[in-house]
One Martini backbone bead per residue (centre of mass of N, CA, C, O) as a GRO file, in nm:
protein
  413
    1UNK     BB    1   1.808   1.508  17.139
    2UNK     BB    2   1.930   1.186  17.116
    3UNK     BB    3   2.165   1.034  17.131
    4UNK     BB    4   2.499   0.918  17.006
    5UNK     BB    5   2.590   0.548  16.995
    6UNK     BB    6   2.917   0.415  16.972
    7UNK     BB    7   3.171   0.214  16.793
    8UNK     BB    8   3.536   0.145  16.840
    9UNK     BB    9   3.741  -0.008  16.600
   10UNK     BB   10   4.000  -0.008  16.593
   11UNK     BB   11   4.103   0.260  16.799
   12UNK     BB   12   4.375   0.296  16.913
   13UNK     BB   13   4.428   0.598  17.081
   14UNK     BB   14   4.125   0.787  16.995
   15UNK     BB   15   4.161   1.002  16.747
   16UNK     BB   16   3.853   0.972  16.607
   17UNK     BB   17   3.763   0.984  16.847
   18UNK     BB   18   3.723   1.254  16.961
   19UNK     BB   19   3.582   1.348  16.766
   20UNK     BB   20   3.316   1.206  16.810
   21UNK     BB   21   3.303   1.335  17.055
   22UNK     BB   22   3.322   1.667  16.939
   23UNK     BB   23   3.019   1.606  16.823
   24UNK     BB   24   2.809   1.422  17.022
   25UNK     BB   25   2.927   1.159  17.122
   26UNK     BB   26   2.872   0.848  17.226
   27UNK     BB   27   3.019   0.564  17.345
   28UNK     BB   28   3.068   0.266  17.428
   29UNK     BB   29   3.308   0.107  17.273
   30UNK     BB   30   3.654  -0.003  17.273
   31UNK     BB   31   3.853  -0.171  17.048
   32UNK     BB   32   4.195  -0.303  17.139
   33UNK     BB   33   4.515  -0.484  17.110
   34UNK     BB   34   4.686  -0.224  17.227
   35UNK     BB   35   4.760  -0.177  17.540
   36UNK     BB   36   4.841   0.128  17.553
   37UNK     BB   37   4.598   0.234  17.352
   38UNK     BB   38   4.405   0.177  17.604
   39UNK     BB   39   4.472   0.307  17.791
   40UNK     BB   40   4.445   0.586  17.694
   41UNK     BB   41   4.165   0.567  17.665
   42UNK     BB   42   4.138   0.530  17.956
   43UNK     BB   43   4.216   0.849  17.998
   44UNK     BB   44   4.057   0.988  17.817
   45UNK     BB   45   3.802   0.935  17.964
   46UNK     BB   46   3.833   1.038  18.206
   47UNK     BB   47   3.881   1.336  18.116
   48UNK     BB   48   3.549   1.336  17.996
   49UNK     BB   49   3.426   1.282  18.311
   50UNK     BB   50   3.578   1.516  18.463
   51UNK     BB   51   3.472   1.737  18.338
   52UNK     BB   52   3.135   1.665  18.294
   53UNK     BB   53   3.189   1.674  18.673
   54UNK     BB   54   3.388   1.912  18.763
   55UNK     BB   55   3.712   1.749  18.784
   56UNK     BB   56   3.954   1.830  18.638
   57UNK     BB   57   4.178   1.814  18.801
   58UNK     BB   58   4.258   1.534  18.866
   59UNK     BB   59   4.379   1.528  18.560
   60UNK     BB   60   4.571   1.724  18.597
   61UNK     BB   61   4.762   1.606  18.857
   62UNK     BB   62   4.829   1.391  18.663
   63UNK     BB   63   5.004   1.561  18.475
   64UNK     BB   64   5.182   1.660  18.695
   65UNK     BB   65   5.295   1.437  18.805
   66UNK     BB   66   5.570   1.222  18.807
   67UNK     BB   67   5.408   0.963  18.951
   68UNK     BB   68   5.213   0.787  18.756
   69UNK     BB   69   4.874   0.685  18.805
   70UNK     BB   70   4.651   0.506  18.631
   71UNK     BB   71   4.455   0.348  18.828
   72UNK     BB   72   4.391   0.586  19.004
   73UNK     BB   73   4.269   0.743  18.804
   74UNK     BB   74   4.040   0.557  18.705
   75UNK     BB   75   3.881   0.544  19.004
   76UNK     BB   76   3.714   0.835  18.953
   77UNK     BB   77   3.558   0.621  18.747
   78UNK     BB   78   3.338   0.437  18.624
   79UNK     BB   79   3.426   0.109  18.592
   80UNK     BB   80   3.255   0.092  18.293
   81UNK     BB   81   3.423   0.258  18.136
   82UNK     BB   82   3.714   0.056  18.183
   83UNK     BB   83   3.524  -0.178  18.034
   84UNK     BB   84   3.492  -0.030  17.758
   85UNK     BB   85   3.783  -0.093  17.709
   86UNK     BB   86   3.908  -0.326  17.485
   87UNK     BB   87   4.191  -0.564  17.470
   88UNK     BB   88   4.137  -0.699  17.191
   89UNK     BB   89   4.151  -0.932  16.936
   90UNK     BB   90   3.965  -0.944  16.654
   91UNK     BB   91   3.816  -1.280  16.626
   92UNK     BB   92   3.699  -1.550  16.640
   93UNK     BB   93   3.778  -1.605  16.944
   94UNK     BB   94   3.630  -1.320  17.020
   95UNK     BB   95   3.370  -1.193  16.946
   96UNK     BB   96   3.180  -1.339  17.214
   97UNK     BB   97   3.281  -1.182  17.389
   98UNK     BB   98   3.275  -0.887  17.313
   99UNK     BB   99   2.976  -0.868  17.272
  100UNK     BB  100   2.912  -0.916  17.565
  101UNK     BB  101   3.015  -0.657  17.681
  102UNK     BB  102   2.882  -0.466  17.485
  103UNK     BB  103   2.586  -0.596  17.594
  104UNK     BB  104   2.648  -0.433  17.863
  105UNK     BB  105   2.676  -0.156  17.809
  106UNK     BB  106   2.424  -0.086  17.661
  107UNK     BB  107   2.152  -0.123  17.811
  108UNK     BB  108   1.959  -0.066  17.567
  109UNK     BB  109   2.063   0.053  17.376
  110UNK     BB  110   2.170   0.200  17.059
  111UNK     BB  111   2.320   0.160  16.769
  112UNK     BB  112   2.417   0.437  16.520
  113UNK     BB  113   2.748   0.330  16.532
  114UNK     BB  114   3.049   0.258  16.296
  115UNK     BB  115   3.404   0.285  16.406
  116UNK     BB  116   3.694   0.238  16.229
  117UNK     BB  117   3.984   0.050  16.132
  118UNK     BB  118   4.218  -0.181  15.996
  119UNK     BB  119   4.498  -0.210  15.998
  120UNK     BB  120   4.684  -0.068  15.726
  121UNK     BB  121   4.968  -0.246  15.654
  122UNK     BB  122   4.834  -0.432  15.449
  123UNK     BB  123   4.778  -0.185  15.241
  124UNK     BB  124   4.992  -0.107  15.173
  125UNK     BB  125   5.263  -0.099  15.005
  126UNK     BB  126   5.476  -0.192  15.197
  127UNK     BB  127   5.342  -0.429  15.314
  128UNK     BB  128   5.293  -0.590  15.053
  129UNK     BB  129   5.599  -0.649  14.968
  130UNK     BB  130   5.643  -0.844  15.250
  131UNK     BB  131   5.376  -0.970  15.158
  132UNK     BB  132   5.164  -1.214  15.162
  133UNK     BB  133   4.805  -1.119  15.120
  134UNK     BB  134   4.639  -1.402  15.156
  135UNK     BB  135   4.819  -1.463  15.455
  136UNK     BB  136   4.685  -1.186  15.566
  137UNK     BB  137   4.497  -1.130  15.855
  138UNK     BB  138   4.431  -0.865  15.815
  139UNK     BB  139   4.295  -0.853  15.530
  140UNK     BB  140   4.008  -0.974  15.660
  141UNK     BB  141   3.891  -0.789  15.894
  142UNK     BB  142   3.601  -0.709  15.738
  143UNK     BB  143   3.464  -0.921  15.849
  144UNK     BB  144   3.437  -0.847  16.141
  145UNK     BB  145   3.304  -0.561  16.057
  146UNK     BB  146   3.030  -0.697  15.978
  147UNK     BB  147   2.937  -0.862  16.213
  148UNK     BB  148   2.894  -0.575  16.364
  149UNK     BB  149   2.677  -0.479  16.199
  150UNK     BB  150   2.498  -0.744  16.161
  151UNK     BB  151   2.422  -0.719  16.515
  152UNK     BB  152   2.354  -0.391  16.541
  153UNK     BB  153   2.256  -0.208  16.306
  154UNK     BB  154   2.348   0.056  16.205
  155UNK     BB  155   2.305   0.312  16.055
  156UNK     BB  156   2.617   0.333  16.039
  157UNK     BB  157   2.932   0.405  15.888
  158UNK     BB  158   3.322   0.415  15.961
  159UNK     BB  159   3.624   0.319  15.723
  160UNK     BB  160   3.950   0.363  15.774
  161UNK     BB  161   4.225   0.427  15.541
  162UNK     BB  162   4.456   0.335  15.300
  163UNK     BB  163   4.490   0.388  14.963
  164UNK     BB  164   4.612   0.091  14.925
  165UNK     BB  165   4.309  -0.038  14.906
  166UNK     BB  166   4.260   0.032  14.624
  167UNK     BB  167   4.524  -0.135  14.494
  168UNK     BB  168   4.478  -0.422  14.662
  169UNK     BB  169   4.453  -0.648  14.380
  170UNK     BB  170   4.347  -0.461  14.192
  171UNK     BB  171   4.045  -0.395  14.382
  172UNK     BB  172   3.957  -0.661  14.535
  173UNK     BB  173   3.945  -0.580  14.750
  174UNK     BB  174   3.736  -0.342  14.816
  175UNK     BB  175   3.511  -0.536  14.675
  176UNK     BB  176   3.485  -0.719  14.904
  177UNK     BB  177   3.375  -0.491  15.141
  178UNK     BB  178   3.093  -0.404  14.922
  179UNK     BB  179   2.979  -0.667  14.930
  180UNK     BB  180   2.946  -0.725  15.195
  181UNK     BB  181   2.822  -0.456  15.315
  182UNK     BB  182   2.566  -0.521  15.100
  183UNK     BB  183   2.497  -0.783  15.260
  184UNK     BB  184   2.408  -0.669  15.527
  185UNK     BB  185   2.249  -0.361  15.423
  186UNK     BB  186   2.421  -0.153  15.266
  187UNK     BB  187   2.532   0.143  15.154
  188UNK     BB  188   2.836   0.288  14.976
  189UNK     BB  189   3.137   0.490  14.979
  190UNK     BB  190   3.349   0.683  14.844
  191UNK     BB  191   3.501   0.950  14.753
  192UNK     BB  192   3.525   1.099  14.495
  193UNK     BB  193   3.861   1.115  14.474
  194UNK     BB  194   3.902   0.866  14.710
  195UNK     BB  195   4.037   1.123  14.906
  196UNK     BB  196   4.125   1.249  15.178
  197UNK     BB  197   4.279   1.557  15.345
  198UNK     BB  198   4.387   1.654  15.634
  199UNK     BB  199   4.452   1.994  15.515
  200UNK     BB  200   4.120   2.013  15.457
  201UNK     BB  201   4.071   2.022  15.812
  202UNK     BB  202   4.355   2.203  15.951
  203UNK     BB  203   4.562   2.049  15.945
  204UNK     BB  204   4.940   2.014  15.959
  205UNK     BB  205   4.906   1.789  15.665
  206UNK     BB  206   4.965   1.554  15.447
  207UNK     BB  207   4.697   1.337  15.452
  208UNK     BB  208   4.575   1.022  15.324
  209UNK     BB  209   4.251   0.888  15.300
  210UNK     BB  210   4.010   0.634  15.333
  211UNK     BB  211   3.644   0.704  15.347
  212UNK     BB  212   3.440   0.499  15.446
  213UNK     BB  213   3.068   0.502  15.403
  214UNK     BB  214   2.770   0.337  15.563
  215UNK     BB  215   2.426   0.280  15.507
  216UNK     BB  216   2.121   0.204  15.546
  217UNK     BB  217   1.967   0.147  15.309
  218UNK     BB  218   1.651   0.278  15.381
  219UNK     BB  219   1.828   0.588  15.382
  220UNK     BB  220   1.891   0.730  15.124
  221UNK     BB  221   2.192   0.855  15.073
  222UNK     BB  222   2.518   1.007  15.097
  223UNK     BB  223   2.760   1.136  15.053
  224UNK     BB  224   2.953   1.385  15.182
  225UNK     BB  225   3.001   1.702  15.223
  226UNK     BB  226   3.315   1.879  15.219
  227UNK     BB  227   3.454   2.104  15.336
  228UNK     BB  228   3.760   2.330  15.249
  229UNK     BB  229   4.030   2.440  15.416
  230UNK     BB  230   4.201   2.731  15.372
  231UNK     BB  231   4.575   2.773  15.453
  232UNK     BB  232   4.831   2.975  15.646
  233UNK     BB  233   4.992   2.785  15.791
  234UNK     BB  234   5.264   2.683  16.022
  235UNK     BB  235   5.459   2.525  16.173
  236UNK     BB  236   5.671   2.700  16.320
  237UNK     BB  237   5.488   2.987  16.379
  238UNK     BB  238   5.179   2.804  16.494
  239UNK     BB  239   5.270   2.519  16.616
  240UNK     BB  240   5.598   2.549  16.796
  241UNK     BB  241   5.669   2.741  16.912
  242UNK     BB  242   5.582   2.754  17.244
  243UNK     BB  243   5.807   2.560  17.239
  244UNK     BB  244   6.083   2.458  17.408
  245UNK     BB  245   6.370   2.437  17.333
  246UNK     BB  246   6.575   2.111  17.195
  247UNK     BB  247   6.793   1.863  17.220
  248UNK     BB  248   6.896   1.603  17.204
  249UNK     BB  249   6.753   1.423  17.472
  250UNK     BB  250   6.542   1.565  17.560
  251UNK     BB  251   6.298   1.658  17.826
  252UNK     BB  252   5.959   1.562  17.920
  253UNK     BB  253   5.678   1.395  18.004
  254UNK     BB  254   5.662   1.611  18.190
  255UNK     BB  255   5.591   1.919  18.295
  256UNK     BB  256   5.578   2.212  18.122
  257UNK     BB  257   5.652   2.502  18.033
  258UNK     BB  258   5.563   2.729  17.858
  259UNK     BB  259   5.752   2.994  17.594
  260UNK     BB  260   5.499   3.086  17.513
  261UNK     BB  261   5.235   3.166  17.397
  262UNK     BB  262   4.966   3.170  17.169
  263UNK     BB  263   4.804   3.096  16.868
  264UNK     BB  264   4.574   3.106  16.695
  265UNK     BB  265   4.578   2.815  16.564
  266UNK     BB  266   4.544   2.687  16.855
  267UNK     BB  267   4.305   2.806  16.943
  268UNK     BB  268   4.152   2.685  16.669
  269UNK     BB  269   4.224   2.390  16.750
  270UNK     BB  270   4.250   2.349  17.103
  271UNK     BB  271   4.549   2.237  17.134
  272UNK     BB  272   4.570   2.502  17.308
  273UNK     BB  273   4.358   2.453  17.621
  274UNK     BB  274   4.423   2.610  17.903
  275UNK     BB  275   4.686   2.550  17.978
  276UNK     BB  276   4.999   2.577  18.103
  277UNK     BB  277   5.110   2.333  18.040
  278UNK     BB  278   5.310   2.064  17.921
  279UNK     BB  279   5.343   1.707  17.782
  280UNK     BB  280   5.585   1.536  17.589
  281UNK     BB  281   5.842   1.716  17.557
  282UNK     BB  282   6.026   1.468  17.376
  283UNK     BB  283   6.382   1.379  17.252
  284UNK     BB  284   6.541   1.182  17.118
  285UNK     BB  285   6.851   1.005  17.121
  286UNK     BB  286   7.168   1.089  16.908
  287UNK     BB  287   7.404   1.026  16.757
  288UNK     BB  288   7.655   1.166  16.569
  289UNK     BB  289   7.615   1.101  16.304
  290UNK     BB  290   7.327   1.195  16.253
  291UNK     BB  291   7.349   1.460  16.337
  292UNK     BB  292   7.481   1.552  16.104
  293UNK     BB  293   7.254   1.435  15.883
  294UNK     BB  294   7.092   1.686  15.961
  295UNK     BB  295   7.278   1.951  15.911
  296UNK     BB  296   7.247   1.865  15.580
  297UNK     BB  297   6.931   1.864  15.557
  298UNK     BB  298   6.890   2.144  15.649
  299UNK     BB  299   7.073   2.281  15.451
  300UNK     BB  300   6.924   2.148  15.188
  301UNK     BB  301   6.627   2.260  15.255
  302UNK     BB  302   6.702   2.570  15.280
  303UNK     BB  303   6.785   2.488  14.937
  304UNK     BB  304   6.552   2.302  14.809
  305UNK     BB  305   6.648   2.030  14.917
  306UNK     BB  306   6.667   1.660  14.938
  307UNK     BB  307   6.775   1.452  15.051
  308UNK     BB  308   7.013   1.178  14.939
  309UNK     BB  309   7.183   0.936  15.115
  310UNK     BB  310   7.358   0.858  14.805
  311UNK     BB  311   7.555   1.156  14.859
  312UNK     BB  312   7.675   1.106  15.091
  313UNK     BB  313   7.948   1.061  15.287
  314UNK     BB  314   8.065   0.822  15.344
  315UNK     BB  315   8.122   0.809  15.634
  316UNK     BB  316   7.793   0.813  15.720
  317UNK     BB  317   7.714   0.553  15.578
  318UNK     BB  318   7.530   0.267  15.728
  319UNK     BB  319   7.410   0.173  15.432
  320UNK     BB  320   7.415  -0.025  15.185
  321UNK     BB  321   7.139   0.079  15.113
  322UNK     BB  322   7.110   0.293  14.828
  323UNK     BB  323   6.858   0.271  14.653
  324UNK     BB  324   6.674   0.289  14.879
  325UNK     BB  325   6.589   0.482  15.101
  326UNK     BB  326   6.671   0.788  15.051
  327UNK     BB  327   6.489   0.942  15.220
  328UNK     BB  328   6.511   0.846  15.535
  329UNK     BB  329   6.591   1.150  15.526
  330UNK     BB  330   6.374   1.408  15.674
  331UNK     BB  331   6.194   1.738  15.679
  332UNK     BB  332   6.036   1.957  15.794
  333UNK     BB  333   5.801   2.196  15.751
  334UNK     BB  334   5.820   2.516  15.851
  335UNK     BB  335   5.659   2.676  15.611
  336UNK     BB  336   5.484   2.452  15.621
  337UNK     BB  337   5.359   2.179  15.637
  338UNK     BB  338   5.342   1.835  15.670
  339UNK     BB  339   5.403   1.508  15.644
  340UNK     BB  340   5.331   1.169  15.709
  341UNK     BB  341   5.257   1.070  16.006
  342UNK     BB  342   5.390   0.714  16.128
  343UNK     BB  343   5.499   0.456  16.271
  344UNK     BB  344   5.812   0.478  16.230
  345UNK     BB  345   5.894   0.653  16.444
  346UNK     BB  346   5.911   0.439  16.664
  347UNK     BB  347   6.201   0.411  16.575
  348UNK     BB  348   6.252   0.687  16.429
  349UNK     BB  349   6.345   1.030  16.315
  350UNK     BB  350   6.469   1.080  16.057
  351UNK     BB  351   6.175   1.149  15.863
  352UNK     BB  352   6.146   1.395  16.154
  353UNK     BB  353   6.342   1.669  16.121
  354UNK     BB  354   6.376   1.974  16.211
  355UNK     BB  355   6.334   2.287  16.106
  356UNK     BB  356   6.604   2.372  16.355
  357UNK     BB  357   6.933   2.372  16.339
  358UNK     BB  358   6.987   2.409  16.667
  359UNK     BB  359   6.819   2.145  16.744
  360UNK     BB  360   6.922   1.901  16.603
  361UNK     BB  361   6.650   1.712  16.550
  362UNK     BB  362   6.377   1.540  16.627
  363UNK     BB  363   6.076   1.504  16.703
  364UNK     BB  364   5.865   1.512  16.915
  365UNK     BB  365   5.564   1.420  17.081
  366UNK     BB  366   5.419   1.647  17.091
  367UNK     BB  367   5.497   1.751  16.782
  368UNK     BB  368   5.305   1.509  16.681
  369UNK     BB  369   5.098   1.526  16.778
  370UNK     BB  370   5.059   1.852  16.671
  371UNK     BB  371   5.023   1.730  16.354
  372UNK     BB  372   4.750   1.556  16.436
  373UNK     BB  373   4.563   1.757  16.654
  374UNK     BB  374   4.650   1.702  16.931
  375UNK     BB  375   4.582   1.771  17.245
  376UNK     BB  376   4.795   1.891  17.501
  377UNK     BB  377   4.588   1.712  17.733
  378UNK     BB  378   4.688   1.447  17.577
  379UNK     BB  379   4.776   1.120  17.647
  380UNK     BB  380   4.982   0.916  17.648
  381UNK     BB  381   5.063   0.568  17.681
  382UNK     BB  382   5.375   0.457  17.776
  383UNK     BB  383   5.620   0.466  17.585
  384UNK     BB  384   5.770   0.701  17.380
  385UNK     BB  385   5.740   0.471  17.147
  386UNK     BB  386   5.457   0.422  17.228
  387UNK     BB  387   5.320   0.710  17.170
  388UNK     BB  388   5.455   0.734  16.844
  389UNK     BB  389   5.287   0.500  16.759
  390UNK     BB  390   5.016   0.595  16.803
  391UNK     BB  391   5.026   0.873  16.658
  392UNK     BB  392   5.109   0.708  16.351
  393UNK     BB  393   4.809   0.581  16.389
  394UNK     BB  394   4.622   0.806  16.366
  395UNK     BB  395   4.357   1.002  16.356
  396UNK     BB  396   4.275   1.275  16.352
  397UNK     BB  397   4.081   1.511  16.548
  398UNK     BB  398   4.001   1.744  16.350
  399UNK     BB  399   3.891   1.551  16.124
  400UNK     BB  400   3.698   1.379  16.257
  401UNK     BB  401   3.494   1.606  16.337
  402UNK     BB  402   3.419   1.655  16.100
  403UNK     BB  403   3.287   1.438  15.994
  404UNK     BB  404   3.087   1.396  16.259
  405UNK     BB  405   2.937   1.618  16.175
  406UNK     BB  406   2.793   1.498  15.926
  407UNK     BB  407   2.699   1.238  16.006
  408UNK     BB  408   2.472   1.377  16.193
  409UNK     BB  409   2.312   1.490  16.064
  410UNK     BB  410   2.209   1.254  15.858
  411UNK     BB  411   2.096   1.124  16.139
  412UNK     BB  412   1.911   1.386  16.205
  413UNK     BB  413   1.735   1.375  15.879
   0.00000   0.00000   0.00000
């Protein structure tokens, strides 16, 4: 069976790719504006390539570093794939930049597929409040990802997105993005439910996704049906435990050692891959204020109870507004799954409390990476904050496997 070779635009960290590296597919290009986030995709590149060609040590030794350089680790694999991830913002001004370079990569391959989402802030709720939806350019980007449809023309597409896109201008951005896509010569279609969730797919999260998925008219094909994984892991127990417990502000970005064994779960997600050590076990430091509401709020989550904000004792209140974001202060579910995490973490810890009272903070970076499905071998690159905002902004790679696994068969059906 010939290769199948994808693009991945609005790319982030490269949890989407990640997944459809791991059922089969090879990458051509990465396009993403986020500095930190080509980084890694970068290094991720890296750890690929090395792998596949036996030499996985040199990307051990680089996560085992104190004094990491990713430039010198970049230079173990071939040049083309270090320009293979394209660092600019999709715009009318880029598009003629970008397609040279892809096409520069492709060298006569063909392009099977297209995948990644436009950032999803502009279709959330919470984005739409803060602005006017018309003047937003980020609303619009569905246009140049057609653009790459129509000069590719792949097999398929894979378009995703946040639930709030069903309903951003009470589903007429839907409708023109349906329409766009229909005019390239696709036929598209939404999952029955309207969205996915990746609890359904092994993740230990419950996260809420519209996966619009699209192929050439001529292929008459169907949306996939994905089988639903039920579960009975949690996140204390069979995600977290392994890791060496931590206080506010401790941690280490570099290699530390696990705290224990592994468990079912995390082999049966590759999540702890045959590592010894782990990195990026890292956790904000917080004031004596937050650390109090931090052990109000997990004896109320103990007893059943959501802390809600405006009813904490006056003097640690210090926010005015106590109408809005009463749940701001929120404890992650040690005995089932986590609740969504978003890229507001790399603001604060708040909304991902922690829920063991003893260590009485927010969660890790690593323990974000595991609530998203990243395996311990994956790299952030850049800051603490700027980890956290990949981490919150990416696509699990757990689910996107399964996704990438139904794609495939489709395309050689």
């Amino acid at each position: 069976m010939s290769k199948l070779h994808y693009i991945d635009l609005f790319a982030g960290a490269g949890g989407l790719s990640e997944g459809f590296i791991r059922a089969g597919f090879t990458p051509i290009a990465h396009v993403e504006m986020n500095k930190d986030a080509c980084d890694t995709i970068k290094t991720r590149t890296a750890y690929h390539w090395l792998k596949e060609n036996q030499e996985s040590k040199v990307y051990y030794d680089y996560l085992k570093s104190d004094k990491k350089n990713k430039e010198e680790l970049w230079k173990h694999i071939p040049e083309h794939l270090i320009n293979s991830v394209i660092n600019k913002e999709i715009s009318e001004n880029t598009l003629s930049e970008i397609f040279k370079t892809i096409d520069k990569e492709l060298n006569g391959k063909k392009v099977d597929l297209i995948i990644g989402g436009p950032p999803c802030q502009a279709y959330s709720v919470v984005g739409r409040a803060r602005k006017d939806m018309e003047s937003d350019p980020r609303n619009h980007l569905y246009k140049h990802y057609v653009k790459f449809l129509e000069k590719y023309k792949p097999k398929m597409f894979v378009f995703e997105n946040v639930p709030g896109i069903l309903s951003a201008k009470n589903g007429e951005y839907l409708s023109k993005i349906f329409k766009a896509v229909r005019n390239a010569g696709y036929e598209v279609a939404i999952p029955p439910k309207n969205h996915l969730n990746a609890k359904d797919f092994g993740v230990l999260q419950d996260r809420k996704r519209v996966i619009i998925i699209g192929w050439r008219k001529e292929l008459n094909l169907q949306y996939p049906e994905f089988e639903t994984t039920e579960q009975n892991f949690q996140i204390l127990k069979d995600l977290f435990s392994d890791l060496k417990p931590l206080k506010n502000g401790q941690g280490t970005l570099n290699a530390a050692e696990y705290a224990k064994p592994t468990t079912e779960y995390l082999k049966q997600t590759n999540i702890r891959n045959g590592l010894e050590f782990v990195t990026q076990h890292i956790v904000r430091p917080n004031n004596d204020n937050d650390l109090e509401i931090y052990q109000i709020a997990i004896e109320q989550w103990n007893n059943g109870k959501r802390l809600n904000y405006a009813e904490l004792p006056k003097r640690l209140i210090k926010h005015s507004n106590t109408d809005s974001f009463v749940n701001r202060f929120q404890v992650v579910n040690g005995e089932g799954i986590s609740h969504t995490v978003v890229a507001h973490i790399a603001m604060d810890g708040h909304y991902y409390i922690h829920p063991d009272k003893k260590q009485n903070r927010s969660i890790s970076v690593r323990e974000a990476a595991r609530i998203q499905s990243f395996p311990d071998d994956y790299f952030f690159e850049g800051s603490r904050t700027a980890a956290f905002k990949q981490i919150g902004n990416a696509v699990p790679p757990l689910m996107a496997q399964k996704i990438a696994e139904k794609i495939k068969e489709l395309i050689n059906n």
